[in-house]
C-alpha positions, 0 to 999 in steps of 0.5 A: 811799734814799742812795745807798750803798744804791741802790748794794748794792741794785742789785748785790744784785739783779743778784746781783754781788759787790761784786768782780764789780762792781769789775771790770766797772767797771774799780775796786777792790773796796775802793772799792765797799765805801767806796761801798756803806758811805757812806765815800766819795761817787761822782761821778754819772758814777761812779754811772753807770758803776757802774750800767751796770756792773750793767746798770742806769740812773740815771733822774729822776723827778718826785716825786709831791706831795699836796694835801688837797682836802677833802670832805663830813663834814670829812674830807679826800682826798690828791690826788696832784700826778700819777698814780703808776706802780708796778713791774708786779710791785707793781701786779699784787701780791696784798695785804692791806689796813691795817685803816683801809682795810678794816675790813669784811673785815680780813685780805681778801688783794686780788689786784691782777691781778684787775680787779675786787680792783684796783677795790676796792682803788682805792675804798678808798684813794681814798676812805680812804687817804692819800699813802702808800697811793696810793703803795703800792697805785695805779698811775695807768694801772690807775686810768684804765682802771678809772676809770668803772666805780669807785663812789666817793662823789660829793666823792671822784670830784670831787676825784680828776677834775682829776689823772685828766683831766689824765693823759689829756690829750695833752702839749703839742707841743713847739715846733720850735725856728728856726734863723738861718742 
């Protein structure tokens, strides 16, 4: 996504025109659209006040690589490098898996709030799905908490184990820092 469309996105969703947004911002209708249309290119403070404007924040976040650790049969897992978060209304969703993923009960709505359509779902992709079905239908904190009671096949579980134990593991303290006075 650019950043023109985070911008109209947002504002969008806050149900702004671009008008209401230039005066809570303290700018120009004309600018926002030269921002919203990628004719100009806002500083990141301005893209701040911008959001905050929208009562919304501008947040990094790490971005979530894959490896392929491979399996029995020649076939290959996509382990992500960290356990993925979803929107609540995105991990509590109702869905329908891709074919490749559920081809024994095609066209199967899962509803995610249900924790026993979840586990199934997570077994699927898990076991068949590559990054971007993680990246769609796992959230990392659901995975944990469903993480015993799953039937994955035995090289699954193990090439999954590494990133579900290291999310449960406790961050490093940080160091108190020493002053010389």
């Amino acid at each position: 996504m650019t950043g023109s469309e985070l911008l109209r996105r947002a504002r969008r969703e806050a149900g702004l025109s671009q008008e209401a947004l230039a005066r809570r911002a303290g700018t120009s209708r004309a600018t926002v659209s030269a921002y919203e249309h990628g004719h100009k290119s806002p500083t990141l403070a301005t893209t701040e006040r911008l959001l905050t404007a929208i009562g919304r924040q501008l947040i990094a976040t790490s971005v979530v690589g894959f490896d392929e650790k491979p399996l029995a049969r020649g076939r290959t897992a996509s382990i992500p490098s960290e356990l993925p978060r979803l929107a609540p209304a995105a991990a509590f969703a109702q869905v329908s898996l891709p074919l490749r993923l559920n081809w024994s009960q095609p066209r199967r709505v899962f509803d995610l709030a249900d924790r026993g359509d979840r586990a199934r779902v997570y077994e699927a992709v898990l076991a068949e799905g590559g990054p971007a079905d993680v990246l769609e239908y796992v959230d990392g904190a659901l995975l944990i908490d469903l993480w015993h009671d799953l039937v994955l096949p035995w090289d699954v579980q193990a090439a999954w184990a590494p990133v579900v134990a290291s999310a449960l593991s406790p961050a490093p303290a940080a160091r108190p820092s020493s002053s010389t006075a």
